[in-house]
C-alpha positions in Angstrom: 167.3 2.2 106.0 169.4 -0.1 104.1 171.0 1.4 101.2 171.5 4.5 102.4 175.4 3.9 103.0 177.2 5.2 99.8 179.7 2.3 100.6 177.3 -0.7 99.8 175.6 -1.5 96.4 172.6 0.8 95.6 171.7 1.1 92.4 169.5 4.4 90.8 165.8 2.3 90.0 166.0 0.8 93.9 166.4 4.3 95.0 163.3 5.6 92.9 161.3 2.2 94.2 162.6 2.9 97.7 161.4 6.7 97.6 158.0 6.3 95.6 159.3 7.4 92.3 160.4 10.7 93.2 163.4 12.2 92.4 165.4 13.8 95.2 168.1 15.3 94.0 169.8 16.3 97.7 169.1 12.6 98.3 170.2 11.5 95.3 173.6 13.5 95.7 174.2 11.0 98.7 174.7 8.5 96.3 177.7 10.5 94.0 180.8 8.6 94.3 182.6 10.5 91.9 186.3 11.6 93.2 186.7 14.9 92.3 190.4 15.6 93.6 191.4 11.9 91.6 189.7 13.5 88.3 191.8 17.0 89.3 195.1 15.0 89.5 194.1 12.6 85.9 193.2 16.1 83.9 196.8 17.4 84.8 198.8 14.6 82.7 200.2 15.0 79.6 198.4 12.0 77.7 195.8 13.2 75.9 194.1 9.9 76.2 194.2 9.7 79.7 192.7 13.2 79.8 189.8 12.4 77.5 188.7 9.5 79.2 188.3 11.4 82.8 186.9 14.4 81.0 184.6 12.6 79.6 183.4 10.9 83.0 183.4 14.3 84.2 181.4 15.6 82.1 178.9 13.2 82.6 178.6 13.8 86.3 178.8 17.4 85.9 175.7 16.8 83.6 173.3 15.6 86.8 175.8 17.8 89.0 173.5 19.7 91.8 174.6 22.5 94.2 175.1 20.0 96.7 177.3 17.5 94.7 179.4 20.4 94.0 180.4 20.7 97.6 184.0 19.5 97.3 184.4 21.2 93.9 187.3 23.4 93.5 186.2 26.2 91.3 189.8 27.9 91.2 191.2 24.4 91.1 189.1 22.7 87.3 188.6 26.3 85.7 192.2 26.4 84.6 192.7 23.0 83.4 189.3 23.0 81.5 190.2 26.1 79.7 193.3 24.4 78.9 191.3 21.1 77.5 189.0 24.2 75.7 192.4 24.9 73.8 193.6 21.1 72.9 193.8 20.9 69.2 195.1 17.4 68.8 191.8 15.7 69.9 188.6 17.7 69.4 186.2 15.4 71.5 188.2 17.0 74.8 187.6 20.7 73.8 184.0 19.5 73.3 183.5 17.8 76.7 185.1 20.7 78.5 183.0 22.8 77.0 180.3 20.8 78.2 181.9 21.0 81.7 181.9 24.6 81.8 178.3 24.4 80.4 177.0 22.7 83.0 179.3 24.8 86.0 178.0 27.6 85.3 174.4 26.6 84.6 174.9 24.8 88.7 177.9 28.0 90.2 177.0 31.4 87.6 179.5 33.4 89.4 182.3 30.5 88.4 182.2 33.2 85.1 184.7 35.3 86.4 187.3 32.6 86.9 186.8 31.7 83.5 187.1 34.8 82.5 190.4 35.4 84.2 191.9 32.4 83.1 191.4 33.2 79.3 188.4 31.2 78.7 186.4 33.9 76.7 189.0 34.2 74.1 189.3 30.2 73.8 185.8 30.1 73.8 185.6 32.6 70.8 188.4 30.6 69.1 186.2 27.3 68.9 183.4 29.2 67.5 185.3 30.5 64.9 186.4 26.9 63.3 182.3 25.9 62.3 184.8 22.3 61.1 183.3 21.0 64.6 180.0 22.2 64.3 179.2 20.4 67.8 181.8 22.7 69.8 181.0 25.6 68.1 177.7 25.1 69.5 178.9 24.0 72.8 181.1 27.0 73.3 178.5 29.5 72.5 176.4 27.8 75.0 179.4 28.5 77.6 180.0 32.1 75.8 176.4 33.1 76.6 176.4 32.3 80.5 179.5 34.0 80.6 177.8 37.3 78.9 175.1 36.9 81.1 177.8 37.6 84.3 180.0 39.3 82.9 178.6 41.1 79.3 182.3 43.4 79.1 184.4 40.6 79.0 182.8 39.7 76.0 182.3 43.3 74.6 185.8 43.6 74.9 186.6 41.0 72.1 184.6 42.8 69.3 183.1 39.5 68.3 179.4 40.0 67.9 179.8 40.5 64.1 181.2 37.3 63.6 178.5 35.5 65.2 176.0 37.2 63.3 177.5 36.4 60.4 177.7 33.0 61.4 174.4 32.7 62.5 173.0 30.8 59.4 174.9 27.9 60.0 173.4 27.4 63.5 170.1 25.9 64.3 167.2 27.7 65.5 168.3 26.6 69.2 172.0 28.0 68.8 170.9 30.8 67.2 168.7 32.1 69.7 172.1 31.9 71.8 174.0 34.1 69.9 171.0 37.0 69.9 171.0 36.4 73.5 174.3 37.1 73.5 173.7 40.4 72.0 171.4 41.2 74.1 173.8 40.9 77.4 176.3 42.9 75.8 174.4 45.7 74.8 173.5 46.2 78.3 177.4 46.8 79.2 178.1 49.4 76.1 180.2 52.1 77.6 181.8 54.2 74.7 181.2 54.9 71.2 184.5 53.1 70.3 182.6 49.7 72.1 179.6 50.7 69.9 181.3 50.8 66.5 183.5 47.8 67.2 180.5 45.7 68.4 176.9 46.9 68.3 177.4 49.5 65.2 177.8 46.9 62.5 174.9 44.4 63.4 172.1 46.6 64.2 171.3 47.1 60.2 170.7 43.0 60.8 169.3 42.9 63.9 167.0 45.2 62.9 166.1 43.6 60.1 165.1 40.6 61.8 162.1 42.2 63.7 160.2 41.5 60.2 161.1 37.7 60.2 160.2 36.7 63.8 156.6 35.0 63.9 155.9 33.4 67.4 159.3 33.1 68.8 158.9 35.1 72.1 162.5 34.4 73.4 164.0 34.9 70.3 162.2 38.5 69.7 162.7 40.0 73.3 166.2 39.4 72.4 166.3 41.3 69.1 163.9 44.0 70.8 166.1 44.2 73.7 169.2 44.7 71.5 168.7 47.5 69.0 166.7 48.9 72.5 169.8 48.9 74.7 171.9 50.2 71.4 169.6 52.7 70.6 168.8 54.6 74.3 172.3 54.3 75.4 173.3 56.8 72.1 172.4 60.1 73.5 174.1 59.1 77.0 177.6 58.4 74.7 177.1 61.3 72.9 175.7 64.0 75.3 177.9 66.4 74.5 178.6 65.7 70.1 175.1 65.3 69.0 176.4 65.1 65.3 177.4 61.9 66.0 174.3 60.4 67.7 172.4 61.8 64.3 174.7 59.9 61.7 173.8 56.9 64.0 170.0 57.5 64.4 170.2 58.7 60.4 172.1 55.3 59.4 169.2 53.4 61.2 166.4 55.1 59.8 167.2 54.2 56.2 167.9 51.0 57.0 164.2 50.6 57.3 164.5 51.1 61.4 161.0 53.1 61.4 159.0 50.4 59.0 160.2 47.4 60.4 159.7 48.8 64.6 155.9 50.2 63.5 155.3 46.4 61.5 156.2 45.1 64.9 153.5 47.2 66.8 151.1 46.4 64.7 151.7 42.4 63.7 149.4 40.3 65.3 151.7 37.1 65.9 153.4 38.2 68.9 152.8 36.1 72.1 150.7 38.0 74.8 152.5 37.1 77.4 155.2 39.3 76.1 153.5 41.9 74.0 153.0 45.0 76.7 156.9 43.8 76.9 157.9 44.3 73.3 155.5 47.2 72.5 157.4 49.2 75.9 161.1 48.2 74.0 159.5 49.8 70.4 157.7 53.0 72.0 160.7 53.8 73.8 163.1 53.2 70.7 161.0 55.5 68.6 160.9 58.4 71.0 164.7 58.2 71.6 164.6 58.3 67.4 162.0 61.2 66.8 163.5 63.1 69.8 167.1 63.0 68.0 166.2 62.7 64.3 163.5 64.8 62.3 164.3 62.7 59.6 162.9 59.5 61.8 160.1 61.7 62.8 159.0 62.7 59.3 159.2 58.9 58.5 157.2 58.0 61.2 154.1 60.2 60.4 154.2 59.6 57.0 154.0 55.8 57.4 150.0 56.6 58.9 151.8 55.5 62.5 149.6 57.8 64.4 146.6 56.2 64.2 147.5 52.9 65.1 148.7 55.2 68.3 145.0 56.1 68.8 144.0 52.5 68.2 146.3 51.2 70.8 145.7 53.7 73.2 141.4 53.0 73.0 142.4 49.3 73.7 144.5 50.0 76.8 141.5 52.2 78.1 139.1 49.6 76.7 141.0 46.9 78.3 141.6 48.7 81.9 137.7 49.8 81.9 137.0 45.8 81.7 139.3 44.8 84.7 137.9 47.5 87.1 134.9 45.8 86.8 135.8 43.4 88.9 138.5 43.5 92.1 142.1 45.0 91.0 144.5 46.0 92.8 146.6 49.0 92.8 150.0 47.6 91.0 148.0 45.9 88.3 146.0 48.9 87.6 149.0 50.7 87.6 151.1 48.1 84.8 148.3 48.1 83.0 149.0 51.8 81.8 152.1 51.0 81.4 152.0 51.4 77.4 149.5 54.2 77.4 152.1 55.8 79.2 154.9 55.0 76.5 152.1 56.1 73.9 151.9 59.4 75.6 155.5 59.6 75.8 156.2 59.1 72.2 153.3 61.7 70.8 155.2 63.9 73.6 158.3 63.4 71.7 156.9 64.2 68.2 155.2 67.0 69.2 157.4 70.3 69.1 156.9 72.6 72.3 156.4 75.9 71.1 157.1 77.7 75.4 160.7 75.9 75.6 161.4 76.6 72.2 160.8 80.4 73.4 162.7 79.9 76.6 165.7 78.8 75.1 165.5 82.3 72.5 165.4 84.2 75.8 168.0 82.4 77.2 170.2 82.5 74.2 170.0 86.1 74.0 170.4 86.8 77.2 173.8 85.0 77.0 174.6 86.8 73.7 174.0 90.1 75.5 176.0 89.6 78.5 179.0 88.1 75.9 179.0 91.3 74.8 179.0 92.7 77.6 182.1 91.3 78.4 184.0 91.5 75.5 183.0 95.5 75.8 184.6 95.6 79.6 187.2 93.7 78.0 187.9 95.9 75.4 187.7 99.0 77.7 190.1 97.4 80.2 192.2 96.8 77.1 192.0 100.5 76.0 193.0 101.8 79.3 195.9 99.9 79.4 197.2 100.9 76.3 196.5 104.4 77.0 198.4 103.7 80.4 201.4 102.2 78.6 201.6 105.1 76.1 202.1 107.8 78.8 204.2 105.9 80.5 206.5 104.1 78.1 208.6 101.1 79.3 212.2 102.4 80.2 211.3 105.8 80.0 211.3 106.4 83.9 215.0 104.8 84.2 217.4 107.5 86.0 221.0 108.3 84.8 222.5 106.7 88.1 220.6 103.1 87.1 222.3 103.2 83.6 225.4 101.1 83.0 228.9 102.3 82.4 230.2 99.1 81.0 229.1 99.2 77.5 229.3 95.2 77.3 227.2 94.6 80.1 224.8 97.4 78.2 225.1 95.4 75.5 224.3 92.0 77.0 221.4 93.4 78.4 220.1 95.1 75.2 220.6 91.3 73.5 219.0 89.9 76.5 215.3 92.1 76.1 215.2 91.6 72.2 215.9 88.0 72.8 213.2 87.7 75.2 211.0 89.9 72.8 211.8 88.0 70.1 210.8 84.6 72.4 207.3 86.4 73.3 206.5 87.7 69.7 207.2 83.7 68.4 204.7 82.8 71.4 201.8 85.1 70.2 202.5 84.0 66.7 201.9 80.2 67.9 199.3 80.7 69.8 197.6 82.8 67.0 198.5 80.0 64.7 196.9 77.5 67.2 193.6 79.6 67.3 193.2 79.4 63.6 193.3 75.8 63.7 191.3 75.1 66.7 188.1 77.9 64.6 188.8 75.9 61.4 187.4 72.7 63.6 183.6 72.7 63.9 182.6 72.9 67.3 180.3 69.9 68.6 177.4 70.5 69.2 175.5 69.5 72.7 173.1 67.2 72.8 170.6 69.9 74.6 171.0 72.0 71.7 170.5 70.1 68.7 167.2 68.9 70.9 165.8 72.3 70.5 167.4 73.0 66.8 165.1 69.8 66.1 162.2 71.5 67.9 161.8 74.2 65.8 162.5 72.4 62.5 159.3 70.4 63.8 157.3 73.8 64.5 158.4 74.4 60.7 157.1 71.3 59.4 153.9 71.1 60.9 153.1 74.5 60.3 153.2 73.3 56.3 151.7 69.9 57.1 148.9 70.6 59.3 146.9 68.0 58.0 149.4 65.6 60.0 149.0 67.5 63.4 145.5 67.7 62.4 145.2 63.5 62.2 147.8 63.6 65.8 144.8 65.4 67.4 142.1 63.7 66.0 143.3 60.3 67.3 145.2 61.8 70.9 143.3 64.5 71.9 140.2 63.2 72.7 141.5 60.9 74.8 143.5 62.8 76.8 140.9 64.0 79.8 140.1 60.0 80.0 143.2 59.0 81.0 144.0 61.5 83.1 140.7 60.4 84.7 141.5 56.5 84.5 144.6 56.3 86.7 146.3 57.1 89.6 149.6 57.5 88.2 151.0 61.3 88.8 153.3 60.6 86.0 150.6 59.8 83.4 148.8 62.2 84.6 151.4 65.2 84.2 151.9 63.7 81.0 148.4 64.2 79.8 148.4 67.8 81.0 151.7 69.0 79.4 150.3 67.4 76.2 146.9 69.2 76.1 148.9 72.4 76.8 151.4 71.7 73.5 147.8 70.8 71.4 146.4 74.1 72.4 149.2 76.0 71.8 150.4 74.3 67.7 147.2 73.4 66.9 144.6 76.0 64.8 141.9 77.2 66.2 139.2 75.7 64.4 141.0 71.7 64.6 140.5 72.3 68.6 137.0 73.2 68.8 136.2 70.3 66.4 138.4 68.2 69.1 137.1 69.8 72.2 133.7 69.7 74.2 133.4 73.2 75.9 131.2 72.1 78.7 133.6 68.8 79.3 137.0 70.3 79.3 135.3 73.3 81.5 134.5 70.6 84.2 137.4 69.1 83.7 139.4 72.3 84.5 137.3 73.1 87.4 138.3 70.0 88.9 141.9 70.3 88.4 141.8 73.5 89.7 140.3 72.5 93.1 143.1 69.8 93.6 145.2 70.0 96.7 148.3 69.0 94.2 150.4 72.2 93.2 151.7 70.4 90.5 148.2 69.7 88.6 147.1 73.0 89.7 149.4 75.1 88.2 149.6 72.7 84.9 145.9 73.6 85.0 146.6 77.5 85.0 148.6 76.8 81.8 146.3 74.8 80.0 143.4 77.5 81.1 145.5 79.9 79.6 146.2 78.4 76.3 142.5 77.8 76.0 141.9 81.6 76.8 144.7 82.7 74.6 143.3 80.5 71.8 139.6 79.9 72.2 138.5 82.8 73.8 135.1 83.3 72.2 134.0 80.0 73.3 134.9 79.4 76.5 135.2 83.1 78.7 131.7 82.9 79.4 131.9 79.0 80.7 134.9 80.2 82.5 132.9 82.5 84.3 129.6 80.7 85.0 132.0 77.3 86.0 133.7 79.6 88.7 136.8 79.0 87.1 137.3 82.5 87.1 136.6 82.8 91.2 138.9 79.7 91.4 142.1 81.9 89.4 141.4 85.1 91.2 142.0 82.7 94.4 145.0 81.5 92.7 146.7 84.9 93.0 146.8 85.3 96.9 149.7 83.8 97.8 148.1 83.0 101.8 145.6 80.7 99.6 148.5 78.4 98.1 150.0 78.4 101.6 146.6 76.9 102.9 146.0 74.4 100.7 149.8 72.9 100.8 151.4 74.1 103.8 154.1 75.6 101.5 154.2 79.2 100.0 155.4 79.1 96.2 156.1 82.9 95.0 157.0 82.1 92.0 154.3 79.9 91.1 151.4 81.8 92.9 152.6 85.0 90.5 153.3 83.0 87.4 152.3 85.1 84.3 149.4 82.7 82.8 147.5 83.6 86.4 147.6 87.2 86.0 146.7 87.1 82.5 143.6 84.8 83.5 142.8 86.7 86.9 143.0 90.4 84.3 141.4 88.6 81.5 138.4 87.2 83.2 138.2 90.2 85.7 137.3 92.2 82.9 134.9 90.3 81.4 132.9 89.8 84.5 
C-alpha cells in the first residue's frame, strides 16, 4: 500500500483514515524516524543548548516510545548521559526532560533500573527531590525514583531517604504523593537489618500509621500504607529472633502511637473499596497477631477497645457470605479465598489466646535443662576435686631425682626466673579472664524471641484469669462458631485451626461459660465424626479436645460419650494395628498419647 515506505510523506491522521481509526502501535512504530545514534552523539556536547534542544525531542519520542521503537535503543549507551543531564544545574528544563526520559524507559524496558542504578542515578534522583525550587522535577524524579524501587527496592533503602519524603509529602499533590507511599511500600519489602529499619522504616511508621485514619476511598493509596507498616511490622520478629527486647520497644513504640485504634478503625470503617477490602483486612489481621503475639501491652489494648466482637461480626459475614455462593456453582479456589479472612480471624483469636499445654511443656522442658545443668556442673566439680586431690599427693617437682638437678647455680637460677615468670604470665591471664567474665555478667543477656513468646503466654494466663469477663465475651462471639467452620470448608489449615482453638477454650475457660457456649448433643456428633476420619491429624486433635471436655465437663457429657460410641471409638484408638489400618502408617507415639489412655480408663470405668 502506498504510504507504507517510511521514506515518503505519510502523515499520522492518513495513517488512522488508512487503518479504520485504529491505533496500531507496531504499525505505527514503522513510521518512527527518530535517529537514535544522531541524538546519542548531540547529548554528548558540551553546549548546554544544543543538549536541551535534542533532549527535548527525545523526550517527546520516548513519550509514544513502544517495545518495538526501542529496538535500536542502547540502554548502556543513553542511561549514563541522562543521569548526567539528571545532574545539570545550569539549565533546569534538561534535568526535567531527562527525568522524563528515564520515566518513560522504564515504564517501556523496567529492568533498564539497574543501569540507572549503577550509573548513580538514584542518588541524582534523590538530589532533585530535595530542591522542591522546581516543583515539576521534584515530581518528575519521584516518578523515575519509584520504578526504580519497584526493581530494585535496596538501592533505594540504602540511601535512608524515606523520611525526607514523608516530610515532604505535603507539598505534593494527591498524584505525587501516592508515589512517595508507593515508594514505601517497595522498600519495606527489601528491609534486611535493624540498622535498615531505624534509618528508614523506624521513623515514618508513627506517620504512616497515622494515615490509616485519613484515607476515605483511595484504594491505591491505602494498600500502600497497609502494605507498609505490614511489611515493617512482620519482618520485626525475623530481625530480632534472637533479642526480643528489641522487637518489644518497637511493637511498644507503635502501640502508643495509636497503632491498635487506628488498624481496628480500619476493620471496621465502611469506606473502603470492595474490591480491595478481603485485601486490606488480611494486611490488618496479620499486623495485629504479629502485635498481640509480641506485646501484652498491644493485646491488653486490643480487648479493651471491644475489638472482639466486631471479630465475631466479621466472622458471621464470611460464613453468611460463603453459605450464599454455595448456593449456586463455585468452584474449589473461590470457595477456598473466600475463607481467606476467617482464617486470619482465627489466626488472630489464636494469637490472643494463651495456651495453657505449651506453657506446661516449656516448665518441663526448662527444668529438665536446669537439672541436667546441674548435673554437669556436679561432674564438673567432681572431676575438679579429683584433680586437686591428685595434684596434692603428687606435688609438681616433687618426683624430680638428684641426677636431673643442676649443678650450675645460674642455669638453676634462670630456670627458677623462667617458671615464676611464666607463673606470673598465667596468674595475669586468669586475672583477665576473670575480669572479662565480670563484664560480660554485668551485660544482660538477650533474650530469644521463643522465650519471651512464652514469658508473654503466661502473663496472658495471668490476666485473663482476673479479667474473665474478657475471655468470657472471646467465647461468646468465637466459640460458637467454631464447629461451623470447621464444617464449611475444605481447607486442612482452617480446619486444624478450629480444633487447636476449641481445645485452648476448653482448657482457660470456666466451667460454667462452656456449657452456656456449648450444645452437648452437637459437639458429641461433632466429635463422633472427627473421630471416624481417616486423617490422623483431625483424629488425634479430636482425642485432645475429647479430653479437655472430659477433664472439664465431665458431668455433662460421660454419659453422651458413652451412648454416641465415642467411648468404643477411643478404646479403638488404643490398638495400635487399628491406626495402622486406617493410614497405612503405625504412629507409637500418637496411638499411646496420654489424653487416649485417660479417655479409654475414664470411660471404661464408667461403662
Amino acid at each position: 500500500m502506498e504510504g507504507d515506505d517510511p521514506g515518503t510523506s505519510y502523515n499520522f491522521e492518513n495513517y488512522l483514515d488508512d487503518y479504520g481509526g485504529g491505533f496500531n502501535p507496531a504499525k505505527f512504530a514503522q513510521l518512527s524516524t527518530f535517529d537514535f545514534n544522531s541524538a546519542l552523539e548531540e547529548l554528548k556536547s558540551e553546549d548546554d543548548m544544543q543538549v536541551l534542544e535534542v533532549i527535548m525531542r527525545l523526550s517527546n519520542e520516548m513519550s509514544m516510545a513502544q517495545e518495538e521503537t526501542l529496538k535500536n535503543f542502547s540502554v548502556d549507551s543513553f542511561v549514563p548521559l541522562l543521569v548526567k543531564c539528571l545532574q545539570n544545574e545550569n539549565i533546569p528544563e534538561i534535568a526535567l526532560h531527562a527525568a522524563l526520559c528515564l520515566a518513560n524507559l522504564l515504564d517501556t524496558l523496567p529492568n533498564a533500573a539497574n543501569q540507572v542504578v549503577d550509573h548513580g542515578g538514584v542518588d541524582a534522583l534523590i538530589m532533585k527531590i530535595q530542591n522542591l525550587e522546581f516543583i515539576d522535577l521534584a515530581e518528575s524524579a519521584l516518578k523515575v525514583l519509584e520504578k526504580v524501587s519497584l526493581e530494585n527496592p535496596s538501592a533505594v533503602e540504602k540511601t535512608s531517604s524515606l523520611p525526607f519524603m514523608i516530610n515532604l509529602m505535603d507539598f505534593f499533590d494527591r498524584t505525587t504523593q501516592r508515589r512517595i507511599l508507593a515508594i514505601c511500600a517497595n522498600i519495606s519489602r527489601s528491609i534486611s537489618s535493624d540498622e535498615s529499619f531505624s534509618s528508614n522504616l523506624g521513623p515514618i511508621l508513627p506517620m504512616i500509621c497515622a494515615r490509616m485514619r485519613l484515607v476515605d476511598d483511595d484504594r491505591t493509596t491505602l494498600r500502600s500504607i497497609c502494605l507498609t507498616v505490614y511489611n515493617s511490622i512482620t519482618a520485626l520478629p525475623r530481625l530480632h529472633a534472637q533479642n526480643a527486647d528489641k522487637l518489644v520497644a518497637h511493637l511498644e513504640a507503635l502501640t502508643s502511637q495509636g497503632f491498635i485504634e487506628n488498624t481496628y478503625e480500619l476493620l471496621q470503617s465502611s469506606h473502603i473499596d470492595p474490591a480491595i477490602r478481603d485485601t486490606i483486612s488480611t494486611y490488618c489481621f496479620r499486623m495485629l497477631r504479629t502485635t498481640v503475639t509480641y506485646s501484652f501491652p498491644a493485646c491488653e489494648q486490643f480487648l479493651v477497645l471491644g475489638s472482639v466482637s466486631l471479630l465475631g461480626e466479621m466472622l458471621q459475614t464470611e460464613l453468611s457470605s460463603k453459605q450464599k455462593k454455595s448456593g449456586r456453582e463455585q468452584d474449589e479456589l473461590n470457595a477456598e479465598r473466600s475463607m481467606g479472612v476467617v482464617l486470619e480471624i482465627l489466626g488472630l483469636v489464636n494469637a490472643i489466646i494463651p495456651s495453657k499445654s505449651k506453657l506446661e511443656k516449656w516448665k518441663e522442658a526448662e527444668k529438665k535443662k536446669k537439672a541436667e545443668a546441674e548435673a554437669a556442673k556436679k561432674q564438673k566439680a567432681e572431676e575438679e576435686a579429683a584433680k586437686a586431690e591428685e595434684k596434692k599427693r603428687n606435688p609438681e617437682g616433687e618426683e624430680s631425682t638428684d641426677g636431673q638437678k643442676m649443678d650450675d647455680n645460674g642455669a638453676s637460677d634462670s630456670k627458677t626466673e623462667g617458671q615464676e615468670s611464666g607463673r606470673s604470665t598465667q596468674k595475669d591471664t586468669e586475672m583477665e579472664t576473670s575480669s572479662q567474665e565480670v563484664v560480660a555478667s554485668s551485660v544482660p543477656t538477650p533474650v530469644p524471641l521463643d522465650v519471651h513468646e512464652i514469658e508473654v503466654n503466661e502473663v496472658k494466663l495471668k490476666f485473663f484469669s482476673e479479667n474473665v469477663h474478657l475471655l468470657n465475651n472471646l467465647a461468646e462471639c468465637i466459640l460458637p462458631q467454631l464447629t461451623a467452620i470447621y464444617d464449611s470448608t475444605v481447607s486442612a489449615s482452617v480446619k486444624m485451626l478450629c480444633l487447636g482453638l476449641l481445645d485452648k477454650f476448653l482448657k482457660i475457660c470456666q466451667k460454667d461459660t462452656l456449657e452456656s457456649f456449648l450444645s452437648v448433643d452437637h459437639l458429641c456428633d461433632f466429635l463422633f465424626n472427627l473421630l471416624t476420619s481417616r486423617d490422623l491429624n483431625i483424629i488425634y486433635s479430636a482425642v485432645k479436645v475429647a479430653s479437655s471436655v472430659m477433664r472439664k465437663l465431665e458431668k455433662g457429657f460421660t454419659v453422651k460419650f458413652i451412648r454416641e460410641g465415642i467411648a468404643d471409638e477411643i478404646q479403638q484408638l488404643c490398638s495400635e494395628e487399628y491406626l495402622a489400618m486406617i493410614t497405612g502408617n503405625t504412629i507409637e507415639n500418637q496411638a499411646t498419647t496420654s489424653e487416649q489412655q485417660y479417655l479409654a480408663t475414664h470411660l471404661k470405668e464408667k461403662q
